[in-house]
N, C-alpha and C positions, 0 to 999 in steps of 0.2 A: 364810408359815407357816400361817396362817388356811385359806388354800385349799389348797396342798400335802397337808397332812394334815387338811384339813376337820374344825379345829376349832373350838368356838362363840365366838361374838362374846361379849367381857367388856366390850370397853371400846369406845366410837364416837361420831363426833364429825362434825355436819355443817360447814362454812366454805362459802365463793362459790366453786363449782366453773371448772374452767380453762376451758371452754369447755361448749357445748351439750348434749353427750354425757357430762357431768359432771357430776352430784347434788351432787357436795361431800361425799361419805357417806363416812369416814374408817373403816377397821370393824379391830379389834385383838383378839389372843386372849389375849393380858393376859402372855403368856410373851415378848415382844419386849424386847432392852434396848433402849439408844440407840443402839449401835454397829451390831444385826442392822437399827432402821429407818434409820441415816444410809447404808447400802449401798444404791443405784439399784435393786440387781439382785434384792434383797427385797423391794421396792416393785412391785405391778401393779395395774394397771385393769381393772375387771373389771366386765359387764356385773350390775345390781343383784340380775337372779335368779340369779345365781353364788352369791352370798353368801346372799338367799333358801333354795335349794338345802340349804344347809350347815347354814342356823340361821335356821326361819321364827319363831323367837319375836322377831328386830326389825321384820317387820313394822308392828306398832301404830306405831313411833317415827317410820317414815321420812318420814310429812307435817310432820316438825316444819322449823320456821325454818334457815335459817343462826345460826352464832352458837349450836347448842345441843348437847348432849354430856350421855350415859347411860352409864354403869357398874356390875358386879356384881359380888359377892364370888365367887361361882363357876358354873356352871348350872343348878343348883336355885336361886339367888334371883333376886329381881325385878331390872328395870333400875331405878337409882336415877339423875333429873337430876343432875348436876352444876353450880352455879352459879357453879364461879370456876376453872371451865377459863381456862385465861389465851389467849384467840384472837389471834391477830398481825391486826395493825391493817395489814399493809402491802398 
């Protein structure tokens, strides 16, 4: 949906990426339920200046740690940390 209609990143979240080629950079346009991201075929990989492209204000964020996640009420505001994203431990 994010890239499709290249809309801006609301909601993003880094985790231990699957392999090398993998940031871990989880990036959401805040309009997804559970059921549009439990679909495979919603889901894509995409190389980080894709997403760059679309919405250079996350920039600042992407040196951040695994384990960290930033959200925003809409495009006009700031990203705010999130501190009790719930990260799966597995």
């Amino acid at each position: 949906m994010l890239v499709e209609q290249k809309l801006p990143v609301r909601f993003m979240y880094r985790e231990k990426g699957n392999d090398i080629r993998d940031s871990g950079w989880r990036f959401f346009c805040g309009l997804e339920n559970q059921a549009y991201v439990d679909n495979p075929k919603n889901i894509g990989i995409y190389d980080i200046n894709t997403i760059l492209n679309i919405d250079s204000s996350i920039q600042p964020y992407l040196s951040n740690p695994f384990g960290t996640s930033f959200e925003r009420k809409d495009i006009n505001s700031p990203f705010i940390q999130i501190r009790d994203y719930g990260f799966s431990t597995k």
